[in-house]
N, CA, C and O atoms as a Tinker XYZ file with bonds, in Angstrom:
   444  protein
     1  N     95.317000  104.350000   92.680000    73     2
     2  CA    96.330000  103.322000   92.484000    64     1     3
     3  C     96.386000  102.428000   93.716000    63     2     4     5
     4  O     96.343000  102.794000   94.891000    81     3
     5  N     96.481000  101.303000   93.279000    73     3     6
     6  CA    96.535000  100.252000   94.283000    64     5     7
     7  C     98.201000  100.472000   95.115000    63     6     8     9
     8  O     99.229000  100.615000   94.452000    81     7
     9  N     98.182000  100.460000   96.606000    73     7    10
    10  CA    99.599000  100.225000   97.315000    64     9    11
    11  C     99.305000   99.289000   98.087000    63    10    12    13
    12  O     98.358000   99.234000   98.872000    81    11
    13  N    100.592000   98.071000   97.763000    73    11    14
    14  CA   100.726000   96.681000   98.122000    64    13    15
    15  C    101.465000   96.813000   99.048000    63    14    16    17
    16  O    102.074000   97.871000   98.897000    81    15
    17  N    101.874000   96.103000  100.314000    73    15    18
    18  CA   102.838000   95.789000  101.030000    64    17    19
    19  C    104.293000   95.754000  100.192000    63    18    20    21
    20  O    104.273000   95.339000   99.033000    81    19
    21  N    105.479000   96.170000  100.758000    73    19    22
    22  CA   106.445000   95.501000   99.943000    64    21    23
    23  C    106.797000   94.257000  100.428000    63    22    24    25
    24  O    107.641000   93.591000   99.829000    81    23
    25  N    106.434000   93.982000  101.112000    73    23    26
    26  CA   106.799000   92.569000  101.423000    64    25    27
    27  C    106.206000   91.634000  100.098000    63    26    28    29
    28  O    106.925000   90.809000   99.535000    81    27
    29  N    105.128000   91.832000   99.792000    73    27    30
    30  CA   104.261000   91.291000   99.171000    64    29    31
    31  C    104.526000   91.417000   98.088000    63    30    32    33
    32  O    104.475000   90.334000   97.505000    81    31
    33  N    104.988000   92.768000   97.050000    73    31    34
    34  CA   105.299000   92.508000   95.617000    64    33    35
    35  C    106.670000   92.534000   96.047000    63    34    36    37
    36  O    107.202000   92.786000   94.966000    81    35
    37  N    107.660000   92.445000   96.915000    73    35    38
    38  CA   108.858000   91.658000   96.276000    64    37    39
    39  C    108.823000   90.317000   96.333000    63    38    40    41
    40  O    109.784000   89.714000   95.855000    81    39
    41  N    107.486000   89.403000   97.046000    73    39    42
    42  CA   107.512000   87.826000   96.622000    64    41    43
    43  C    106.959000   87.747000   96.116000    63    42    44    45
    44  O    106.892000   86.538000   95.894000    81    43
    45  N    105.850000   88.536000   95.227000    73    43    46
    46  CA   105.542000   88.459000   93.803000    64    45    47
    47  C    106.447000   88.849000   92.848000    63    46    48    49
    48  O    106.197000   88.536000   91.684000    81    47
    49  N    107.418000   89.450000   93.086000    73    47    50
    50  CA   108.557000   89.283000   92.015000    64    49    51
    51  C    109.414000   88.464000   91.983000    63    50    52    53
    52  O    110.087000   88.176000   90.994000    81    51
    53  N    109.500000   87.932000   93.198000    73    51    54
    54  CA   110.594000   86.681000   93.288000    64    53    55
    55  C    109.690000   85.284000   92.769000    63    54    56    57
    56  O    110.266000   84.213000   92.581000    81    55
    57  N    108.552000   85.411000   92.614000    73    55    58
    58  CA   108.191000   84.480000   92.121000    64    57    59
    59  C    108.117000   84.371000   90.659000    63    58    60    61
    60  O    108.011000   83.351000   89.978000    81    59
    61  N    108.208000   85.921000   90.198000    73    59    62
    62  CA   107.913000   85.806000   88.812000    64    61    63
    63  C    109.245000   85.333000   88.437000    63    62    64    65
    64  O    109.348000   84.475000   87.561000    81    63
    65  N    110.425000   85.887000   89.107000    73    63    66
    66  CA   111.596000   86.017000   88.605000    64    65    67
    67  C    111.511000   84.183000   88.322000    63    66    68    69
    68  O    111.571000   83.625000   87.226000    81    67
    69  N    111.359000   83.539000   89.666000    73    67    70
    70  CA   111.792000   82.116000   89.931000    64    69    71
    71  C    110.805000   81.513000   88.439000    63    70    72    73
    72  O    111.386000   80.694000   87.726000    81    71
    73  N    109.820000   81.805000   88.162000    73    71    74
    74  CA   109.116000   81.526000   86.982000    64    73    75
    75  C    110.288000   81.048000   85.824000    63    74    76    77
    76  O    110.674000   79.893000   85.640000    81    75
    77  N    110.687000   82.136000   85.182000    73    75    78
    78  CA   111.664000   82.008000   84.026000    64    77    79
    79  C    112.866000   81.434000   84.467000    63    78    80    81
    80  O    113.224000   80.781000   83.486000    81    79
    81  N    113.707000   81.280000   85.347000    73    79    82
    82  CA   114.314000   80.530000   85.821000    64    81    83
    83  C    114.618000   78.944000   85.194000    63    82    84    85
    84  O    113.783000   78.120000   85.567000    81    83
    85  N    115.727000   78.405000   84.273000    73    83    86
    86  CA   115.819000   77.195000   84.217000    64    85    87
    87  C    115.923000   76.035000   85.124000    63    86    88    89
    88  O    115.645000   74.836000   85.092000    81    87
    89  N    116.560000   77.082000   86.139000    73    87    90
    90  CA   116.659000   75.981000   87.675000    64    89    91
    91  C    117.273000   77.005000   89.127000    63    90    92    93
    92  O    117.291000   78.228000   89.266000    81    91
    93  N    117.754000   75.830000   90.103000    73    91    94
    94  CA   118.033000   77.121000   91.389000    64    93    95
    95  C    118.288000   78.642000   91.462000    63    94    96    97
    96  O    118.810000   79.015000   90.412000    81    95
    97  N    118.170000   79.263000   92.005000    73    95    98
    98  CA   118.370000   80.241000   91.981000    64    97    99
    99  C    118.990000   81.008000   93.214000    63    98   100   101
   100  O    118.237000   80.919000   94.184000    81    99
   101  N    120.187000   81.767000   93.482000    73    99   102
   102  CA   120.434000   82.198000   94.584000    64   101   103
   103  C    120.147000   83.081000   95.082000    63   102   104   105
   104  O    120.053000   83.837000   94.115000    81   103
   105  N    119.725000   84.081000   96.539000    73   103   106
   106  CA   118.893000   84.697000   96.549000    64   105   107
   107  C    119.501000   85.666000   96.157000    63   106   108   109
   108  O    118.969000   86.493000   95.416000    81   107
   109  N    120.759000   85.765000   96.579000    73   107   110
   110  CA   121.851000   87.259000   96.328000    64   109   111
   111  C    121.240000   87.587000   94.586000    63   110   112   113
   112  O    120.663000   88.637000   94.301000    81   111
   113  N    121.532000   86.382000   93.493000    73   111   114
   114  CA   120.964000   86.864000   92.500000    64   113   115
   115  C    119.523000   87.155000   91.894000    63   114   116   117
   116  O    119.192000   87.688000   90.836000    81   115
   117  N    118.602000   86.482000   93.199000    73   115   118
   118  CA   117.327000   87.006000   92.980000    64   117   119
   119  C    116.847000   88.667000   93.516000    63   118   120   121
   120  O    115.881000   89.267000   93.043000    81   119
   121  N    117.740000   89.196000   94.567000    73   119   122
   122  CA   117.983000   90.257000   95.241000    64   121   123
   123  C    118.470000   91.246000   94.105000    63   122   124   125
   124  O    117.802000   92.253000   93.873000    81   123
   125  N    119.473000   91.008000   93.487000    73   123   126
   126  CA   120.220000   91.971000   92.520000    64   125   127
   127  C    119.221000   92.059000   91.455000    63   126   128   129
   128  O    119.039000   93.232000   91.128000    81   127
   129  N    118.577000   91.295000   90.861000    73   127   130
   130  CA   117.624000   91.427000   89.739000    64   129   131
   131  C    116.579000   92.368000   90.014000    63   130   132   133
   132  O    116.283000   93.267000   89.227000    81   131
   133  N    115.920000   92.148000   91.303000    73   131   134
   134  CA   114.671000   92.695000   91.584000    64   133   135
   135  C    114.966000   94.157000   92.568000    63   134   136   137
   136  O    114.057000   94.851000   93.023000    81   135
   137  N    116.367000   94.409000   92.755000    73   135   138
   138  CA   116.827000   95.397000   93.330000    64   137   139
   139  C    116.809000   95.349000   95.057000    63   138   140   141
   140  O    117.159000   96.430000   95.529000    81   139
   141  N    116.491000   94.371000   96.019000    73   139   142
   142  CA   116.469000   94.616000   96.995000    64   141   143
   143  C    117.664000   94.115000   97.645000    63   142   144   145
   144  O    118.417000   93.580000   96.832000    81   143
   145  N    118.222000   94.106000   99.203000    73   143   146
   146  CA   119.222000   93.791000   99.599000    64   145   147
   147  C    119.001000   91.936000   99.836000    63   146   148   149
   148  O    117.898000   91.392000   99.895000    81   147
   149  N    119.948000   91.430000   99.910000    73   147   150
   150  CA   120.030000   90.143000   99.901000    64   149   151
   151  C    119.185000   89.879000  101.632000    63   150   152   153
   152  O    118.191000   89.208000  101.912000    81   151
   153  N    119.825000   90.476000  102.257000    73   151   154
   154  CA   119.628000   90.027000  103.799000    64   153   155
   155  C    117.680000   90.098000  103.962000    63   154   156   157
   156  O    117.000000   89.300000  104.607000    81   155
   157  N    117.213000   91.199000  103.228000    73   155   158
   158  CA   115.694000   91.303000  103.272000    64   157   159
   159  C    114.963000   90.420000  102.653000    63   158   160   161
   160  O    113.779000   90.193000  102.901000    81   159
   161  N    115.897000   89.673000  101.492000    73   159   162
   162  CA   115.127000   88.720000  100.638000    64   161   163
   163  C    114.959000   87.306000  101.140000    63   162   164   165
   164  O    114.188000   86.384000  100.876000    81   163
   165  N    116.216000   87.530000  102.161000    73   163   166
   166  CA   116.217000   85.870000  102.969000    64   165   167
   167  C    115.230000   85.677000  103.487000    63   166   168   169
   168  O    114.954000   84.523000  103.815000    81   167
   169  N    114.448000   86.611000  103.717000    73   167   170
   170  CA   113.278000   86.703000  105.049000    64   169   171
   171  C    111.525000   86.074000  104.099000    63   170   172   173
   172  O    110.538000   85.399000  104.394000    81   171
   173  N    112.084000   86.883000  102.828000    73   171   174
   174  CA   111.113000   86.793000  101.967000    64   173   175
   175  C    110.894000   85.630000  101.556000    63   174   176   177
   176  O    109.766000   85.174000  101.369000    81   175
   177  N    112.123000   84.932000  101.344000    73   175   178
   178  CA   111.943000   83.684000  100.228000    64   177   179
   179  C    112.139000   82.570000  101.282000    63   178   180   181
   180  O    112.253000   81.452000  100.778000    81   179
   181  N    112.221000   82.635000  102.983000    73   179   182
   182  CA   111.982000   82.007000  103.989000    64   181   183
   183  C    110.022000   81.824000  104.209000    63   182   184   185
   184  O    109.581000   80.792000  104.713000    81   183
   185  N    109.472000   82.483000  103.945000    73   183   186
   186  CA   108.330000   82.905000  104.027000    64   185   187
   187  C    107.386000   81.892000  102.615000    63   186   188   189
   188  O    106.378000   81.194000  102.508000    81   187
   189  N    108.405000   82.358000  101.842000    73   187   190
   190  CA   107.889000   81.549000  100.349000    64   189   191
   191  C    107.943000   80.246000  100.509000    63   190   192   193
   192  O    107.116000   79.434000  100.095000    81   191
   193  N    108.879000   80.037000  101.089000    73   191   194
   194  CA   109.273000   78.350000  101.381000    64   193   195
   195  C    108.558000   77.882000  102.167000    63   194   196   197
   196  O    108.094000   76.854000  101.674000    81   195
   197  N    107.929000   78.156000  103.816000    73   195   198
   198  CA   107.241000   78.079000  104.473000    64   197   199
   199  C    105.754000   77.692000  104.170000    63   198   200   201
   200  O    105.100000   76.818000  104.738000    81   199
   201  N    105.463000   78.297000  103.432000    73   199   202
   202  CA   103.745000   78.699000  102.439000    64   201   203
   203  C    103.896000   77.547000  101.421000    63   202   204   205
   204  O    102.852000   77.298000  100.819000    81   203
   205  N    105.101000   76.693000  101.054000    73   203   206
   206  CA   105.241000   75.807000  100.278000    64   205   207
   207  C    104.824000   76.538000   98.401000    63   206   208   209
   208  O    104.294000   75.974000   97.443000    81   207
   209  N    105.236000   77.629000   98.520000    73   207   210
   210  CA   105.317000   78.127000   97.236000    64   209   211
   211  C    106.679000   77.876000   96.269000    63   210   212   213
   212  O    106.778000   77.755000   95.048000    81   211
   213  N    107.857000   77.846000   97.535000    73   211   214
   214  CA   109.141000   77.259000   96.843000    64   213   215
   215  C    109.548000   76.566000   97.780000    63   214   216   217
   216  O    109.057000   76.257000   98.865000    81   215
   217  N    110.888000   76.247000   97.069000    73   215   218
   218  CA   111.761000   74.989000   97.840000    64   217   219
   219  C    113.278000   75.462000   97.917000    63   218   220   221
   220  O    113.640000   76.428000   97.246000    81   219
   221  N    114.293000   74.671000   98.867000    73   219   222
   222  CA   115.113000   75.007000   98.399000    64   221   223
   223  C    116.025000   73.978000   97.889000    63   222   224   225
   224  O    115.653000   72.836000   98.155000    81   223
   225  N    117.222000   74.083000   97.166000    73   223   226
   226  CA   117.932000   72.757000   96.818000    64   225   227
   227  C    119.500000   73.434000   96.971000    63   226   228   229
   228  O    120.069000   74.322000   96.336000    81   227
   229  N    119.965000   72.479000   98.263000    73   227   230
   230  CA   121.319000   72.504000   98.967000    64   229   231
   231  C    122.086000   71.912000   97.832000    63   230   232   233
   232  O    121.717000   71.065000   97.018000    81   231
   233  N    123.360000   72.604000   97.957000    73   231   234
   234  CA   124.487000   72.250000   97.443000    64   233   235
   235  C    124.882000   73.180000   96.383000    63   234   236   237
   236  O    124.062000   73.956000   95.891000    81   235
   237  N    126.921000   73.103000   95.764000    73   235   238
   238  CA   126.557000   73.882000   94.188000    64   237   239
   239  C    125.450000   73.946000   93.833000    63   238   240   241
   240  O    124.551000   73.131000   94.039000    81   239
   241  N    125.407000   75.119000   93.149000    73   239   242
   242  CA   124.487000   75.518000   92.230000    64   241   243
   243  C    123.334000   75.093000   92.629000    63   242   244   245
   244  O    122.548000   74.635000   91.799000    81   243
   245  N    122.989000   75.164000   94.058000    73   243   246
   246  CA   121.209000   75.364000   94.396000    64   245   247
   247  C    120.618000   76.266000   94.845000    63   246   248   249
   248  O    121.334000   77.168000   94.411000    81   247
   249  N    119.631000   76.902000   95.546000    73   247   250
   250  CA   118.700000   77.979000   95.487000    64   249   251
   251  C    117.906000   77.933000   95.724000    63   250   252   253
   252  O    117.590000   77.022000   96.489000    81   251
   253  N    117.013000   78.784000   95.313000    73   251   254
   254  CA   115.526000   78.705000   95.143000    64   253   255
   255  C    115.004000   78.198000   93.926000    63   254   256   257
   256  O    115.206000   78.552000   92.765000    81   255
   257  N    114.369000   77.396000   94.357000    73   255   258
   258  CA   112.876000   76.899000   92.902000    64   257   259
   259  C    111.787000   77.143000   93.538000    63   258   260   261
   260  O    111.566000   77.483000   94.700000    81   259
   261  N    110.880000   76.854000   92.307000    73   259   262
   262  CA   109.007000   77.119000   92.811000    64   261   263
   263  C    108.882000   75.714000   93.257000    63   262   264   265
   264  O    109.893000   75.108000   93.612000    81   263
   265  N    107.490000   75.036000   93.268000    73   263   266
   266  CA   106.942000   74.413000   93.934000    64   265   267
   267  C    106.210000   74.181000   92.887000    63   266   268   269
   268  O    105.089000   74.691000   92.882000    81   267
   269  N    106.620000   73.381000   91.761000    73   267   270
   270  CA   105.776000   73.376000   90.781000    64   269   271
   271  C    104.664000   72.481000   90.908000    63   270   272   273
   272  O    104.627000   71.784000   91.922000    81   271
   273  N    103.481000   72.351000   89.803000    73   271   274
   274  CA   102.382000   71.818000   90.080000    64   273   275
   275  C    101.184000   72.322000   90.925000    63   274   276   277
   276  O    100.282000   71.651000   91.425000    81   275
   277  N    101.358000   73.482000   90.961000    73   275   278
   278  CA   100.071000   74.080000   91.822000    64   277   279
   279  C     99.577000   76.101000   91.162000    63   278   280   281
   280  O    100.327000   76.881000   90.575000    81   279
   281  N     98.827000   76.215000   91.379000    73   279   282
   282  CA    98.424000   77.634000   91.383000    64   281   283
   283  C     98.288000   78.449000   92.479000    63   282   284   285
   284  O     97.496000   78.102000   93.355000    81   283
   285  N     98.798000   79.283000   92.575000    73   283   286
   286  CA    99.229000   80.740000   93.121000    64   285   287
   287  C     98.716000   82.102000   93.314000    63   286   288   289
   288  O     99.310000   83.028000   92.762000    81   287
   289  N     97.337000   82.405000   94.274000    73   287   290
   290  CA    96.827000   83.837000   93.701000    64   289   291
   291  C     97.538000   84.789000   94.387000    63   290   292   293
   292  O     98.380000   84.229000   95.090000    81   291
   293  N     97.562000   85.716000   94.468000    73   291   294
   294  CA    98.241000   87.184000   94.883000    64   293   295
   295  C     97.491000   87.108000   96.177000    63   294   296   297
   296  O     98.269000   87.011000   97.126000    81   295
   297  N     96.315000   87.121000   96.493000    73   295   298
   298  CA    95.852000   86.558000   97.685000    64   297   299
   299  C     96.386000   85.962000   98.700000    63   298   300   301
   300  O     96.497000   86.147000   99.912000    81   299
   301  N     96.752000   85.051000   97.764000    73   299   302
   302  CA    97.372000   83.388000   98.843000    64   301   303
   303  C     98.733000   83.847000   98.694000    63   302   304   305
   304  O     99.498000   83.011000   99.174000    81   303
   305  N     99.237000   84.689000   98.291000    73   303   306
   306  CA   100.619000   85.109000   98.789000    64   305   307
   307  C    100.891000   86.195000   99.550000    63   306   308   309
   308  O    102.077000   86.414000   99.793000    81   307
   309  N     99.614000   87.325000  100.218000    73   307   310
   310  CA    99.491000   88.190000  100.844000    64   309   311
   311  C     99.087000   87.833000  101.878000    63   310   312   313
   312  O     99.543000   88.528000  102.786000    81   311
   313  N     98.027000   86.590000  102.408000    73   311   314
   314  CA    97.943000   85.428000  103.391000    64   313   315
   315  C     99.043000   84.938000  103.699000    63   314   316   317
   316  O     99.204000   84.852000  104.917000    81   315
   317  N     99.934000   84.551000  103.030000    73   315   318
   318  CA   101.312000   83.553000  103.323000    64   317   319
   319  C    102.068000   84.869000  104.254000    63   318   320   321
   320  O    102.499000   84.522000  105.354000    81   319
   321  N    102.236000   86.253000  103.891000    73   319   322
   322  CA   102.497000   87.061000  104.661000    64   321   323
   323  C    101.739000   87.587000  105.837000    63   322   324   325
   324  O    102.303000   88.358000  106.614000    81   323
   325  N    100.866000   87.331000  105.966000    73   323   326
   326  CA    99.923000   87.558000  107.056000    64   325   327
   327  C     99.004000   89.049000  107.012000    63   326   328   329
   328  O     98.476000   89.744000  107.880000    81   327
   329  N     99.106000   89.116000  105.744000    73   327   330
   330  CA    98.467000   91.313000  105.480000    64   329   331
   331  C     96.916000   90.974000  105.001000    63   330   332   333
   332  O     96.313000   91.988000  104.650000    81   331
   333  N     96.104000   89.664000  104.912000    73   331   334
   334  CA    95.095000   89.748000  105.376000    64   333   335
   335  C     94.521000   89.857000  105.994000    63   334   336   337
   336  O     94.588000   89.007000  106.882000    81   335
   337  N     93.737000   90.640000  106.109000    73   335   338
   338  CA    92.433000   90.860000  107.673000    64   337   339
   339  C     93.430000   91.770000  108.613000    63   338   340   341
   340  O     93.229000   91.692000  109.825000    81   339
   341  N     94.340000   92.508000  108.218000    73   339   342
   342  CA    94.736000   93.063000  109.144000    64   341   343
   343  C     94.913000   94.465000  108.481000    63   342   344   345
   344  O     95.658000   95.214000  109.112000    81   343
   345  N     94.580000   94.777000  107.769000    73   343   346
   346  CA    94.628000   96.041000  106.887000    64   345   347
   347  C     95.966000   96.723000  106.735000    63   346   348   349
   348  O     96.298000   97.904000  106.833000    81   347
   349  N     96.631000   95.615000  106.466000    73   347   350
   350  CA    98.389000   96.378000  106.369000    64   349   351
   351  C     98.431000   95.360000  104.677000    63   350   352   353
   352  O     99.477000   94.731000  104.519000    81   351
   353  N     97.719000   95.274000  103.911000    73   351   354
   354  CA    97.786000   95.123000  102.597000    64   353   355
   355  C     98.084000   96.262000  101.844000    63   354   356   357
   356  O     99.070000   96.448000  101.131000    81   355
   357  N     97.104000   97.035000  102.075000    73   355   358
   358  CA    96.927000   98.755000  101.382000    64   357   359
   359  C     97.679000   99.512000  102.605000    63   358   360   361
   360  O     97.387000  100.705000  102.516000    81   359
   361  N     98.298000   99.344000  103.407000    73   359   362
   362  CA    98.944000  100.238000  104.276000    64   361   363
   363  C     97.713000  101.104000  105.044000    63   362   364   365
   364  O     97.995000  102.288000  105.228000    81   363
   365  N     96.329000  100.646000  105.534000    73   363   366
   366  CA    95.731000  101.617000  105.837000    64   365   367
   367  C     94.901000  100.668000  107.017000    63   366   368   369
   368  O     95.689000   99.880000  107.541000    81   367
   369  N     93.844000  100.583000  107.425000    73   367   370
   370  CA    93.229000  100.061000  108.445000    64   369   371
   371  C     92.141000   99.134000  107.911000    63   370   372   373
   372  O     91.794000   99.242000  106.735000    81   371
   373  N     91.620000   98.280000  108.671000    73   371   374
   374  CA    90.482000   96.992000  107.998000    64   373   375
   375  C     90.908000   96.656000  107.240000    63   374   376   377
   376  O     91.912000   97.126000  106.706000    81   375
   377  N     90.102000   95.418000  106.816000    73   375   378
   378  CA    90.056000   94.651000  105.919000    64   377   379
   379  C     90.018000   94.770000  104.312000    63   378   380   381
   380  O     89.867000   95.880000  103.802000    81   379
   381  N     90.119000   93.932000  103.739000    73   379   382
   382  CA    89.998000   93.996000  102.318000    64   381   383
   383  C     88.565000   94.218000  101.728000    63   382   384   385
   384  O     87.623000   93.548000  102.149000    81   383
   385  N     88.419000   95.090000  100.828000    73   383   386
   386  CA    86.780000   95.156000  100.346000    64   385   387
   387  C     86.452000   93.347000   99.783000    63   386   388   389
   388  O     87.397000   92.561000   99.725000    81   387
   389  N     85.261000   92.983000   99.476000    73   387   390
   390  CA    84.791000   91.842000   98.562000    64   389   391
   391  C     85.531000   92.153000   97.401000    63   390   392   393
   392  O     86.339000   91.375000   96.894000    81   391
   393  N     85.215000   93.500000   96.891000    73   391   394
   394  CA    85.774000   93.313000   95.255000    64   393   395
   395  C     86.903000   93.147000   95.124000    63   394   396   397
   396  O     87.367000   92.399000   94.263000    81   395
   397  N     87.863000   94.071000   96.275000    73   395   398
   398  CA    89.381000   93.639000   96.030000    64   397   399
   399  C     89.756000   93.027000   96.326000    63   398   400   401
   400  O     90.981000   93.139000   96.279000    81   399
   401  N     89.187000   91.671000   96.977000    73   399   402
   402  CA    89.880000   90.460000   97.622000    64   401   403
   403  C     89.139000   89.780000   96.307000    63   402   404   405
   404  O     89.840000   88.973000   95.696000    81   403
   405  N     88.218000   89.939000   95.957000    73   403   406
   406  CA    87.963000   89.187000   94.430000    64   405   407
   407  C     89.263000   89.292000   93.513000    63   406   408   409
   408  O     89.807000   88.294000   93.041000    81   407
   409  N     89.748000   90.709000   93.288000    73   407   410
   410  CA    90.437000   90.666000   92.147000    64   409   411
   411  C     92.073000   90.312000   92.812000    63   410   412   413
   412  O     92.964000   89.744000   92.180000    81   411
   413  N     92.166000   90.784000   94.158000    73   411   414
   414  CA    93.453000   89.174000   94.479000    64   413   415
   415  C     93.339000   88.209000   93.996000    63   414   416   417
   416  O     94.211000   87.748000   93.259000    81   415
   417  N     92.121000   87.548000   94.286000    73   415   418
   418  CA    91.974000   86.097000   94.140000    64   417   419
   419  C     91.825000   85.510000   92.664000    63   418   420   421
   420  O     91.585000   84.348000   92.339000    81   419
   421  N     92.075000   86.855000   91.700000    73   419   422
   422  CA    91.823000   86.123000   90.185000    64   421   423
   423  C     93.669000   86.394000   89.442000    63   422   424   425
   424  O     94.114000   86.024000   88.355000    81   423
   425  N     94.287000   87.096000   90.467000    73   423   426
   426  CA    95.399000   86.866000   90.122000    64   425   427
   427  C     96.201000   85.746000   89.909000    63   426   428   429
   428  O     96.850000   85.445000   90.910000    81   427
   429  N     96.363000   85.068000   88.992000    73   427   430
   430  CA    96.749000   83.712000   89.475000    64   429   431
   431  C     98.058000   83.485000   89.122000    63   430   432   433
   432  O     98.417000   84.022000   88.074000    81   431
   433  N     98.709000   82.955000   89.608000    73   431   434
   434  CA   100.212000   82.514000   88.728000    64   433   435
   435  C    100.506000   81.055000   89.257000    63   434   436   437
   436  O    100.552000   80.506000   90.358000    81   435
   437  N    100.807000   80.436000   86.983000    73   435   438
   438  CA   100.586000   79.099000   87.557000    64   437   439
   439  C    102.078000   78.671000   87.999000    63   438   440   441
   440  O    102.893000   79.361000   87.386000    81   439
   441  N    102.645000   77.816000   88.808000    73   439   442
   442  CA   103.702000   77.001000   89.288000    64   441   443
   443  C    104.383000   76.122000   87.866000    63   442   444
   444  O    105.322000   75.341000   88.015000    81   443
């Protein structure tokens, strides 16, 4: 079995979450959905924003949105965290094999 960073599949869940999403989203309620504490998710969806995967929109009722118009691999969101080439993807030492940085890279999720 594959073990991901959690850093990494909780901003693959915050992205999925932000997916279905009609519009902003706050993190407290992106936190409660996906089960983590709010204060850890700030860090996360600071990171997301950074990488230009989302945005945020100030005021009532704003949040988080995606960054629509672009594609997204699991890759390029484990890069945006920095767990490439440093072997803290799989929690273990070195790098990513070819094949499994292949099948990151076919993960895609579109924006």
């Amino acid at each position: 079995m594959l073990k991901v960073n959690k850093n990494v599949k909780l901003a693959l869940a915050t992205i999925e979450f932000l997916k279905g999403a009609e519009g902003p989203v706050r993190t407290q309620d992106i936190a409660a959905k996906i089960g983590t504490s709010t204060a850890f998710l700030e860090q996360i969806v600071r990171k997301l924003r950074v990488a230009g995967i989302t945005k945020s929109v100030r005021g009532p009722g704003g949040g988080s949105v995606l960054s629509r118009g672009q594609t997204v691999t699991a890759l390029g969101v484990a890069k945006a965290f920095g767990y490439v080439g440093q072997g803290e993807l799989l929690g273990a030492t070195g790098t990513l094999s070819g094949a499994l940085e292949k099948a990151f890279e076919s993960v895609r999720i579109e924006l």
